[in-house]
MDTraj code that builds the backbone (N, CA, C; nanometers):
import mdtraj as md
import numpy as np

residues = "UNK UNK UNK UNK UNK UNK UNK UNK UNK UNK UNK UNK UNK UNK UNK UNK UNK UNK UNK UNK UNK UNK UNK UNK UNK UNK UNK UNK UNK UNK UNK UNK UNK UNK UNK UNK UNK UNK UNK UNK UNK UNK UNK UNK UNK UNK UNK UNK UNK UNK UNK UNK UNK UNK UNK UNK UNK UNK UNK UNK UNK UNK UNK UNK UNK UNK UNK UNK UNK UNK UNK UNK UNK UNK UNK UNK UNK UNK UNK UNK UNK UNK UNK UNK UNK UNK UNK UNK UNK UNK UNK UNK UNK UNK UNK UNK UNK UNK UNK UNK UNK UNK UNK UNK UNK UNK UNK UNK UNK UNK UNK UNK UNK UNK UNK UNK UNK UNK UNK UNK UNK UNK UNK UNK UNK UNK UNK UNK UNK UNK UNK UNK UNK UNK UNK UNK UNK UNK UNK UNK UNK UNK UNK UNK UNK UNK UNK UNK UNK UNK UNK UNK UNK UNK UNK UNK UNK UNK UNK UNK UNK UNK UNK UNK UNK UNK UNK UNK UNK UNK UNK UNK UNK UNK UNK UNK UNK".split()
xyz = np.array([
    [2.2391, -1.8346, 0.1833],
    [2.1264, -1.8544, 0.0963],
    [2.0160, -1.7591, 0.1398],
    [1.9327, -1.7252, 0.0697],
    [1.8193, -1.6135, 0.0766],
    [1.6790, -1.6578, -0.0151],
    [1.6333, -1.6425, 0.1116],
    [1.4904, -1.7190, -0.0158],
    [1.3612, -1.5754, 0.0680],
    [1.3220, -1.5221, -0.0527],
    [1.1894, -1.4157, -0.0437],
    [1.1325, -1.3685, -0.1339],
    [1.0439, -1.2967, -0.0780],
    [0.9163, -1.3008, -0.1698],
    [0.8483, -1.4230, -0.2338],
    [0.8030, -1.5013, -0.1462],
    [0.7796, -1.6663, -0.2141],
    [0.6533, -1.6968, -0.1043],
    [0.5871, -1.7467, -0.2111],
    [0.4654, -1.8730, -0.1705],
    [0.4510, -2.0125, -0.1950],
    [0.4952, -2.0661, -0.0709],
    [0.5463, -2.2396, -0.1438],
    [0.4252, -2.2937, -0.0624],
    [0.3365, -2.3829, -0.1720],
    [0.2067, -2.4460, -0.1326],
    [0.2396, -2.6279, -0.1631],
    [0.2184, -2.7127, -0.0634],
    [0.2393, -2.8263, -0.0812],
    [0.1668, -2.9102, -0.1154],
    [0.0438, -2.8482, -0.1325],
    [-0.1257, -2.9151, -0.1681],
    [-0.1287, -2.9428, -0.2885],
    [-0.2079, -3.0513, -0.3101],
    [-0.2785, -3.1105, -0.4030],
    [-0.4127, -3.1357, -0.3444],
    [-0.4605, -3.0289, -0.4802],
    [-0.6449, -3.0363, -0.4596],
    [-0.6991, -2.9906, -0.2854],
    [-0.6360, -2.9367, -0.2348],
    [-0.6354, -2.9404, -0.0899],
    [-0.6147, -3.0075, -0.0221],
    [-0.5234, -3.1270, -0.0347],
    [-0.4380, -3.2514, 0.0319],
    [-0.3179, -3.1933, 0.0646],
    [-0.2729, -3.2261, 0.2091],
    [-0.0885, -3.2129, 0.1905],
    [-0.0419, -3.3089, 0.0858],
    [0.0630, -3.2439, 0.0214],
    [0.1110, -3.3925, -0.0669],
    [0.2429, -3.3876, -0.0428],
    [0.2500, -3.2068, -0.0116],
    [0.4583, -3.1969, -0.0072],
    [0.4970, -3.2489, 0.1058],
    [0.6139, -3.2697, 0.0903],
    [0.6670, -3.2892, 0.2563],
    [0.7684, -3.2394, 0.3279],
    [0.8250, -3.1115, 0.2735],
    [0.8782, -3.0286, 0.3380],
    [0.8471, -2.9246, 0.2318],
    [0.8716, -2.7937, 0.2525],
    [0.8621, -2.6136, 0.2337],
    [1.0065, -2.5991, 0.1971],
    [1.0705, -2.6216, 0.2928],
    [1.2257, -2.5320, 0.2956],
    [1.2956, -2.7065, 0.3416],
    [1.4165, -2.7414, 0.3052],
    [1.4823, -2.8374, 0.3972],
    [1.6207, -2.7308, 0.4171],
    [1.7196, -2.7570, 0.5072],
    [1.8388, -2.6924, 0.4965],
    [1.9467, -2.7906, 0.5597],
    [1.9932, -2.8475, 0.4346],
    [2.0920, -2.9354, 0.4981],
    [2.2188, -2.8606, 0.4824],
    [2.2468, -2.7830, 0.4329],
    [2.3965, -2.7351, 0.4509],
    [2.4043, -2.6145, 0.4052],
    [2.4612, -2.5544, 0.4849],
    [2.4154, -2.3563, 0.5096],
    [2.4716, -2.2960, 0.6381],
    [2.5710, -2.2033, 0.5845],
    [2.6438, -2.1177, 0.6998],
    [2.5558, -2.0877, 0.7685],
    [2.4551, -2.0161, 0.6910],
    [2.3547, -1.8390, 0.7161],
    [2.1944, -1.8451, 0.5946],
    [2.1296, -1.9107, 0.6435],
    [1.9972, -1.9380, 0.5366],
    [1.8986, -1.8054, 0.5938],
    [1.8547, -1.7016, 0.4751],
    [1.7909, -1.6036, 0.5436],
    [1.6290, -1.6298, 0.4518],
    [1.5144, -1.6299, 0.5331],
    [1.3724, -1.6468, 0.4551],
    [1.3002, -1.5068, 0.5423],
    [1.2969, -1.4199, 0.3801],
    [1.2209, -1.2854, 0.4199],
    [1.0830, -1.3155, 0.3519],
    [0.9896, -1.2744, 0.3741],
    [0.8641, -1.2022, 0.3341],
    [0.8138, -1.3600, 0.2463],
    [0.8124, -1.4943, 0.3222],
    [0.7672, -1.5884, 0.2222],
    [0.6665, -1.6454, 0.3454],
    [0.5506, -1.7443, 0.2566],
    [0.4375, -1.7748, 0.2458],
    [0.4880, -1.9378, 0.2638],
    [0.4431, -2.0080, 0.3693],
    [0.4795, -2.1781, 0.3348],
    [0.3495, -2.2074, 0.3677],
    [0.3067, -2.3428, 0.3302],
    [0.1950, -2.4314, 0.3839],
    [0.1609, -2.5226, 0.3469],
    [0.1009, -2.6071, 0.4041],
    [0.0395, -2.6786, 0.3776],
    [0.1278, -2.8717, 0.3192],
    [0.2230, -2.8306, 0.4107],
    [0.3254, -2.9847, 0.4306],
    [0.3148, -3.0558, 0.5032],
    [0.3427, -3.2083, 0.5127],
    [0.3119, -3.3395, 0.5292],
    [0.4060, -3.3356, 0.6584],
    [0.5274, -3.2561, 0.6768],
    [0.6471, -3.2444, 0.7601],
    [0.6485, -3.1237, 0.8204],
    [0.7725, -3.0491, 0.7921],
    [0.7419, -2.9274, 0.8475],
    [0.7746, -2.8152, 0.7396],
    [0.7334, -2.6603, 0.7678],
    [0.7166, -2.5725, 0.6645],
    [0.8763, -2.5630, 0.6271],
    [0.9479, -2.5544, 0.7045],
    [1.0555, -2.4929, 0.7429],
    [1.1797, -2.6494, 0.8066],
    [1.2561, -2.6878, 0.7338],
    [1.3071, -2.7710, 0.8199],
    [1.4537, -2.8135, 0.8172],
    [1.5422, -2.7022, 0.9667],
    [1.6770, -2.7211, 0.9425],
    [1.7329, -2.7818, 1.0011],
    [1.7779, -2.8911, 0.9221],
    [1.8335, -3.0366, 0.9789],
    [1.9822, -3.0326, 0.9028],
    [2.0558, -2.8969, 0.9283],
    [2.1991, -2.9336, 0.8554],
    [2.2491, -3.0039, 0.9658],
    [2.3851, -3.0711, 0.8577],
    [2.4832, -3.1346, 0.9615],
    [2.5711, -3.0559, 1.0658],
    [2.5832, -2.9288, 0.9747],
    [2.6948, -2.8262, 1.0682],
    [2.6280, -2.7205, 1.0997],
    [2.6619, -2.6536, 1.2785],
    [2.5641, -2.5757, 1.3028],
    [2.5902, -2.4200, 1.1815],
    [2.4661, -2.3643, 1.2497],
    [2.4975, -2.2565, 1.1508],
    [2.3545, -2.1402, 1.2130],
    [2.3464, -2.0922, 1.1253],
    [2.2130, -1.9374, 1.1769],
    [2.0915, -1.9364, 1.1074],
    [1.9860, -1.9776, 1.1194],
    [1.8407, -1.9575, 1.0502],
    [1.8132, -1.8003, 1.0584],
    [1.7779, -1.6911, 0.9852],
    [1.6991, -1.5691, 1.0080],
    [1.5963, -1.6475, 0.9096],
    [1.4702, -1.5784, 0.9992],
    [1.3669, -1.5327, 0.9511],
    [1.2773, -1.4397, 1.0066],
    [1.2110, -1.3511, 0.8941],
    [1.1576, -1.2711, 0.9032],
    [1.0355, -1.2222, 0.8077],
    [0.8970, -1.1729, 0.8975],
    [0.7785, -1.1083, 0.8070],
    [0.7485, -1.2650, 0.7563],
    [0.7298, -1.3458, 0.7863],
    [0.6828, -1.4946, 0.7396],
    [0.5870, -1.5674, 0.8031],
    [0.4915, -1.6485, 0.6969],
    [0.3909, -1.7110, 0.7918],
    [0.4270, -1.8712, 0.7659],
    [0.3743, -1.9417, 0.8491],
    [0.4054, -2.0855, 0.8320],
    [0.2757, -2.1778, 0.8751],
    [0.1594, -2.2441, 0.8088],
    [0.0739, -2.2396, 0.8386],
    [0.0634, -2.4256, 0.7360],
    [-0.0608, -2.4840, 0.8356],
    [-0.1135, -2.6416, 0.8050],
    [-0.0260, -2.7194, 0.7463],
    [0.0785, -2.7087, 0.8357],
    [0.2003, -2.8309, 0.8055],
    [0.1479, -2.9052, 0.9339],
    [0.2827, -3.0145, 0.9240],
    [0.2925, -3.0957, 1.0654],
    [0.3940, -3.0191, 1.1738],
    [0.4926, -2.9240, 1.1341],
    [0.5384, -2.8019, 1.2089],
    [0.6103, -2.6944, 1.1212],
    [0.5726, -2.5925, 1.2032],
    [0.5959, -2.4636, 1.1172],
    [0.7508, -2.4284, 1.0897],
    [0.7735, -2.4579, 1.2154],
    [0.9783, -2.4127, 1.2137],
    [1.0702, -2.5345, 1.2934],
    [1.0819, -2.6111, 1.2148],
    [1.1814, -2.6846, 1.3003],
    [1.3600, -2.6760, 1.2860],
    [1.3632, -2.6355, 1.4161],
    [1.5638, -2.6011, 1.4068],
    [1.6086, -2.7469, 1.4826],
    [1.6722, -2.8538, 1.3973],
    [1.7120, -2.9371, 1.4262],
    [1.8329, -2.9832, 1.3786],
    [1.9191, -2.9054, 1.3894],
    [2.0467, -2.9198, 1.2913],
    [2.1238, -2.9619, 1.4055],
    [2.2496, -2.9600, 1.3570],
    [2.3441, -2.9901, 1.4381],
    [2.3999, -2.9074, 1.5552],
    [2.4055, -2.9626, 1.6929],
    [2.4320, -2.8640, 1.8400],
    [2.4757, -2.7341, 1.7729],
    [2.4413, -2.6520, 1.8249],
    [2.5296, -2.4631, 1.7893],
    [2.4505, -2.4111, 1.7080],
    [2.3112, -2.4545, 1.6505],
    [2.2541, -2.4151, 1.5222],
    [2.1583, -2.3234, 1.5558],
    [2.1677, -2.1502, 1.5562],
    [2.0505, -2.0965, 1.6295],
    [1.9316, -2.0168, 1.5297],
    [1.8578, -2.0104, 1.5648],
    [1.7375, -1.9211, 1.4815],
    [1.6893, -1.8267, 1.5215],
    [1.6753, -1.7091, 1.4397],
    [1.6578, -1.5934, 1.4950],
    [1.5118, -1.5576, 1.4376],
    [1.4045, -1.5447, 1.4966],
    [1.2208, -1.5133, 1.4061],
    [1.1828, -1.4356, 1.4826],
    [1.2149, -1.2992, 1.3410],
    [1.1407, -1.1838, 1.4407],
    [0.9687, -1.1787, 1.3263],
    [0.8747, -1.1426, 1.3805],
    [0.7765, -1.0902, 1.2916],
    [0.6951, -1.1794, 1.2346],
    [0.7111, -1.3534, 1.2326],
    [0.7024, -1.4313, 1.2331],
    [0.5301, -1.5082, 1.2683],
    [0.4437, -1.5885, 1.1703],
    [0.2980, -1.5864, 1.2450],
    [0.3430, -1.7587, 1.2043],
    [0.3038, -1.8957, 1.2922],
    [0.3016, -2.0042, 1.2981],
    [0.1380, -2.0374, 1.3381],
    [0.0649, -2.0867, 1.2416],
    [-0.0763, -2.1141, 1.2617],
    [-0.1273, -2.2257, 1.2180],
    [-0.1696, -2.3567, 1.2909],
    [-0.2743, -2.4319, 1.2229],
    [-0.1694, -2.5168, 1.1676],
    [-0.1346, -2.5471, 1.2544],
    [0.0657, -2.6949, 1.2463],
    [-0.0303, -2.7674, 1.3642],
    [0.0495, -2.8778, 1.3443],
    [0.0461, -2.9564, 1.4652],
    [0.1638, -2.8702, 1.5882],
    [0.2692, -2.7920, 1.5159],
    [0.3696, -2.8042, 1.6268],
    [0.4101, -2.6496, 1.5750],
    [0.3855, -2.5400, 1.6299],
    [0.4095, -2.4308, 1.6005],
    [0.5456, -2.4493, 1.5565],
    [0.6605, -2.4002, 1.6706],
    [0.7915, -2.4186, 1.6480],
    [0.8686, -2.4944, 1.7343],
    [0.9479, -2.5782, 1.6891],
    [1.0425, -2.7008, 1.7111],
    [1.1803, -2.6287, 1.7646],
    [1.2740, -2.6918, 1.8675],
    [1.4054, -2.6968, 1.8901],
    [1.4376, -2.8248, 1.9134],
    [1.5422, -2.8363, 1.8347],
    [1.6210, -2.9927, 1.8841],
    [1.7029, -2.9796, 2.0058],
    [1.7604, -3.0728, 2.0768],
    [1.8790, -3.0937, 2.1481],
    [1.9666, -2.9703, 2.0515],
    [2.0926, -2.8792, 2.1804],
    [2.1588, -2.8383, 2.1553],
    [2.1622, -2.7435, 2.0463],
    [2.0293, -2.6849, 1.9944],
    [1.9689, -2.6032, 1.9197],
    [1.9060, -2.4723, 2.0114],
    [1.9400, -2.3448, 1.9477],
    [1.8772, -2.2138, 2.0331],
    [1.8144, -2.1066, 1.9043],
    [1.6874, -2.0523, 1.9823],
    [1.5569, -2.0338, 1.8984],
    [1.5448, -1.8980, 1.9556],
    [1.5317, -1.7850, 1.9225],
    [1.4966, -1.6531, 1.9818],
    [1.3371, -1.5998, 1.8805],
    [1.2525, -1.6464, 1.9650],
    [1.1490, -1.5665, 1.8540],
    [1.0849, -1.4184, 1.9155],
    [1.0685, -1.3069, 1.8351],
    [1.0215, -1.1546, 1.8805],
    [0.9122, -1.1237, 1.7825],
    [0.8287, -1.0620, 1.8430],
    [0.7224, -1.0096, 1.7435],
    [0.6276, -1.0261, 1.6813],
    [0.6083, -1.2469, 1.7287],
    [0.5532, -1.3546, 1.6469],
    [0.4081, -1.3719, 1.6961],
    [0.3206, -1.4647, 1.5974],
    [0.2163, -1.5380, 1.6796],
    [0.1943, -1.6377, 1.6291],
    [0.1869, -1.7455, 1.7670],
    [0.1998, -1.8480, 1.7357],
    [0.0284, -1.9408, 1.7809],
    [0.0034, -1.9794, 1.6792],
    [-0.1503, -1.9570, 1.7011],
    [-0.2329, -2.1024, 1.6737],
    [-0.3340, -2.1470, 1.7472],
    [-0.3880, -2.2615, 1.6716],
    [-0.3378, -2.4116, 1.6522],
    [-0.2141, -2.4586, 1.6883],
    [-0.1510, -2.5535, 1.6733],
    [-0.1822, -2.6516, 1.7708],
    [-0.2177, -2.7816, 1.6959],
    [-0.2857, -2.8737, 1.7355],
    [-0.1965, -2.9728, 1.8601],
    [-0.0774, -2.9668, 1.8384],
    [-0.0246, -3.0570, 1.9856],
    [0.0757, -2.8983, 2.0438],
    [0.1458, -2.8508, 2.0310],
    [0.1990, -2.7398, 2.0764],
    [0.2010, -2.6366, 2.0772],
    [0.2346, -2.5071, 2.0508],
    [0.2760, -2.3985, 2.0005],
    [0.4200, -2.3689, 2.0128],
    [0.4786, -2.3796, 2.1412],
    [0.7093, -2.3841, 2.0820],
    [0.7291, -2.5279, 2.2072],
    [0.7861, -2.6086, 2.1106],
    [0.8100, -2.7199, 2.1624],
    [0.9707, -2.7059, 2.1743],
    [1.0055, -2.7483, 2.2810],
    [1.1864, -2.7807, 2.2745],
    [1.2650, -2.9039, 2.3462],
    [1.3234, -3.0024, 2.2753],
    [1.3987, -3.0961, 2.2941],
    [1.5167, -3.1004, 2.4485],
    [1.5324, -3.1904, 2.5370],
    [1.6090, -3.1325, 2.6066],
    [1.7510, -3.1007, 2.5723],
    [1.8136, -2.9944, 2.6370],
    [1.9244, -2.9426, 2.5857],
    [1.9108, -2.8048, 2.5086],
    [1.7864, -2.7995, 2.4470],
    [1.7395, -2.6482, 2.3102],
    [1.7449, -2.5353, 2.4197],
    [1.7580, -2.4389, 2.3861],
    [1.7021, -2.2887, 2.4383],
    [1.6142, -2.1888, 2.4065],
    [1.5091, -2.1867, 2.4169],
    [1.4060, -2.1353, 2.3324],
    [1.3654, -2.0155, 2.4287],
    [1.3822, -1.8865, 2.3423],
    [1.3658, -1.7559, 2.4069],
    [1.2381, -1.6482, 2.3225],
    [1.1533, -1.6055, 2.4191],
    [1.0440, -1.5672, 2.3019],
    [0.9611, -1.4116, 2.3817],
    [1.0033, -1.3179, 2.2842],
    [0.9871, -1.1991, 2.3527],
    [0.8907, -1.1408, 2.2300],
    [0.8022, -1.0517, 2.3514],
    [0.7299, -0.9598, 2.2738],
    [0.6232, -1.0095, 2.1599],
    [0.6219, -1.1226, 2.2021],
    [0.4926, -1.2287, 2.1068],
    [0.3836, -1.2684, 2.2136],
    [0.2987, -1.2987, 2.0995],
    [0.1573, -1.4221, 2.1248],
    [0.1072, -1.5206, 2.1245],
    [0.1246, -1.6165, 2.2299],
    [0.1081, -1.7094, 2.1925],
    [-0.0235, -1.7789, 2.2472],
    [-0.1272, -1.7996, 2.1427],
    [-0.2566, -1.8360, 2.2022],
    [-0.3296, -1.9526, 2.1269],
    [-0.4115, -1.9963, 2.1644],
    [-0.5078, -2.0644, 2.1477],
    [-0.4403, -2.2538, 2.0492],
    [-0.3729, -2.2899, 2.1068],
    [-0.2413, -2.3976, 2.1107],
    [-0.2946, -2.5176, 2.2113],
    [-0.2990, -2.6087, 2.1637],
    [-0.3299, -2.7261, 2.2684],
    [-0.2584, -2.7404, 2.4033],
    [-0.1076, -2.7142, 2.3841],
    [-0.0830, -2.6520, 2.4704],
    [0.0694, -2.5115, 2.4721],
    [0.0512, -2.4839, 2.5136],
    [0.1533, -2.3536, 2.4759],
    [0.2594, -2.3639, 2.4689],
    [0.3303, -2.3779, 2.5811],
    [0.4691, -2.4292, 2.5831],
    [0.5109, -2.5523, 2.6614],
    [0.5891, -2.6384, 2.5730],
    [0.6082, -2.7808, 2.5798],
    [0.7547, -2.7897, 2.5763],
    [0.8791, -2.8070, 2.6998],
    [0.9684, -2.7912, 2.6790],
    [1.0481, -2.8872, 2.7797],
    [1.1635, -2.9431, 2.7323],
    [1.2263, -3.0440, 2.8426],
    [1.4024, -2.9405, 2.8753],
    [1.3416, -2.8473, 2.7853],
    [1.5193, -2.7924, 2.8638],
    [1.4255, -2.6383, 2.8662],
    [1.5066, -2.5240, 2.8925],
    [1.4995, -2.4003, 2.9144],
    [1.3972, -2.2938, 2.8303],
    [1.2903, -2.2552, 2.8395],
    [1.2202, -2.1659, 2.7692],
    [1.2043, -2.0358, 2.8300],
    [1.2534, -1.9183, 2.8006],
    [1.2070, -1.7979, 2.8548],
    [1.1409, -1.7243, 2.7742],
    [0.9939, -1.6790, 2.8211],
    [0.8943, -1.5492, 2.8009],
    [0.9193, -1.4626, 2.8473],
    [0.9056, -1.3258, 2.7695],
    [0.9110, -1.1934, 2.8439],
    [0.8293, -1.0965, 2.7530],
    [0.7743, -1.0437, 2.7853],
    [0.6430, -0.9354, 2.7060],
    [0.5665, -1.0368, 2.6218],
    [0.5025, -1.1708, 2.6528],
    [0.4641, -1.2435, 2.5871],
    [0.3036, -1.2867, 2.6361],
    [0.2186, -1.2699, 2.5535],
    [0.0651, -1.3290, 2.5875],
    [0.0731, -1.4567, 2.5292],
    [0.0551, -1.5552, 2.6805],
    [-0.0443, -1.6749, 2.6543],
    [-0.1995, -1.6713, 2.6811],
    [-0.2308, -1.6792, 2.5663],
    [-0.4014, -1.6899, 2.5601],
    [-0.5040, -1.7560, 2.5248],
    [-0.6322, -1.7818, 2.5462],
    [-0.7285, -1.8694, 2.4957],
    [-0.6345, -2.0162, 2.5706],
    [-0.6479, -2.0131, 2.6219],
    [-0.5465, -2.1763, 2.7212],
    [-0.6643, -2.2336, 2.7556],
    [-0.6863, -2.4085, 2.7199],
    [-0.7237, -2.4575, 2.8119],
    [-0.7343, -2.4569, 2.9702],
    [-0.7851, -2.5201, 3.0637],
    [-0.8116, -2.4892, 3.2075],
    [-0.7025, -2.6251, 3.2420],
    [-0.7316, -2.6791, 3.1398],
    [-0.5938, -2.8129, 3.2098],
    [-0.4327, -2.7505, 3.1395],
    [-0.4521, -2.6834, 3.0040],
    [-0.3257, -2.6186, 3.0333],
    [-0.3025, -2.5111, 3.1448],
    [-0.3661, -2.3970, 3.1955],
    [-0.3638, -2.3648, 3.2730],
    [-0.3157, -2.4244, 3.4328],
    [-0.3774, -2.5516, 3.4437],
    [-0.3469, -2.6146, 3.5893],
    [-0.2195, -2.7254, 3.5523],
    [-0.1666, -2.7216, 3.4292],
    [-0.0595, -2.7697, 3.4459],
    [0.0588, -2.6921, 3.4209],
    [0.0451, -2.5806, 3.3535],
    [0.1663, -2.4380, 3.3902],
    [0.1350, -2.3990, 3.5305],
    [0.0662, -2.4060, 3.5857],
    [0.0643, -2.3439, 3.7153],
    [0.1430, -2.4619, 3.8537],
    [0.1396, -2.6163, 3.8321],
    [0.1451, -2.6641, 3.8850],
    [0.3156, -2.6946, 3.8249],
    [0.3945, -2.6656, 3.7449],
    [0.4646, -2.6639, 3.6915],
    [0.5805, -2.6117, 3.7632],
    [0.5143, -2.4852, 3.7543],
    [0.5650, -2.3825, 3.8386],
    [0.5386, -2.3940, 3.9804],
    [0.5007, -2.4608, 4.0868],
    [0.4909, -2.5127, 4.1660],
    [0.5989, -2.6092, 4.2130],
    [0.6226, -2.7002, 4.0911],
    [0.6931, -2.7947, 4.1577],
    [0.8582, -2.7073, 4.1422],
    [0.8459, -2.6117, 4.0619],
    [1.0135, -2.5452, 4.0168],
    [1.0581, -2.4582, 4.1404],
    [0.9230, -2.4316, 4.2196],
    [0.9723, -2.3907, 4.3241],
    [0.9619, -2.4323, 4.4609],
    [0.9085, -2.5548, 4.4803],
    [0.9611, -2.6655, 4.5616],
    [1.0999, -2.7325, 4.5161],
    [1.1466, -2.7233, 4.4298],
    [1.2968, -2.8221, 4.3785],
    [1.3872, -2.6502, 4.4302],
    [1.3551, -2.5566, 4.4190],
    [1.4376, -2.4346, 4.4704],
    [1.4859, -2.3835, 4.3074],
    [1.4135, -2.4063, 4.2249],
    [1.4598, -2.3256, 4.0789],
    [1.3588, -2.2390, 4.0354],
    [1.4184, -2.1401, 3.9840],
    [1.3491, -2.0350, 3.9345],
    [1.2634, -2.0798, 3.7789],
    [1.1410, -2.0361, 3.8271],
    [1.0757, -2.0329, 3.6941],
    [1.0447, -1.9111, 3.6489],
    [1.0712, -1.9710, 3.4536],
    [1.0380, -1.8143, 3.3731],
    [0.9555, -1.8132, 3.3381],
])
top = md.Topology()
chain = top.add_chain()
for i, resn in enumerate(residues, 1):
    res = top.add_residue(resn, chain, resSeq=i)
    for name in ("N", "CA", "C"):
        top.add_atom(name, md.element.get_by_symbol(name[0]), res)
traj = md.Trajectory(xyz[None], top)
């Protein structure tokens, strides 16, 4: 499936009223180029198939939902967001259990409880992005790796709790990313 060039608005009168943007319950390969979501009750974006399968997206913004990208499909289900801006969600971007998320190029901005949240078990990998000004940045119970990535505008208690984070990962003898 291929969905682009699109502006899907969920408002009424400036109310959320929709409650999802995108759902994807059943889909090898769902590709969303160059589209516009906002303003949902749920999330902009939300793949909850039964069988795993591949999210692309690309050149897309996802903005004043309750989360911008959630990959929650079934174990094996991965998402690929290159170019990607998540702003002004409660939850930038979502991984479920047994779900893997590669975002490049993105910014993830403004989001009122997270900016990339991940379920334990998810793999959430995020290169060459921005991720700033997020209640808190990254919120994860299984594996998240940054690499060429700005966290910015951070609280001082997010700050002293990534730092202390990383503290305890290397008292337990594990490497933190």
């Amino acid at each position: 499936m291929r969905i682009r060039g699109l502006s899907i608005n969920g408002s009424n009168l400036g109310n959320r009223a929709g409650i999802r943007g995108v759902s994807i319950l059943s889909a090898l390969e769902v590709y969303i180029d160059n589209v516009v979501i906002d303003n949902f009750t749920q999330q902009a974006v939300a793949d909850v198939r039964s069988g795993a399968g591949t999210l692309f997206v690309a050149n897309s913004n996802f903005r004043n939902s309750a989360v911008g990208i959630a990959v929650a499909g079934a174990a094996g289900t991965t998402a690929i967001l290159d170019n990607v801006t998540s702003e002004g969600n409660s939850y930038g971007i979502a991984a479920g259990a047994g779900n893997r998320v590669t975002v490049s190029r993105s910014t993830i901005s403004g989001n009122s409880a997270a900016g990339v949240e991940g379920d334990g078990g998810s793999l959430i990998i995020v290169d060459g992005s921005s991720i700033n000004a997020n209640a808190i940045a990254v919120q994860s119970a299984s594996a998240v790796r940054l690499s060429n990535t700005n966290l910015v505008f951070i609280t001082e208690a997010e700050y002293q709790r990534l730092t202390q984070e990383r503290k305890d990962k290397a008292a337990a003898g594990q490497r933190s990313y």
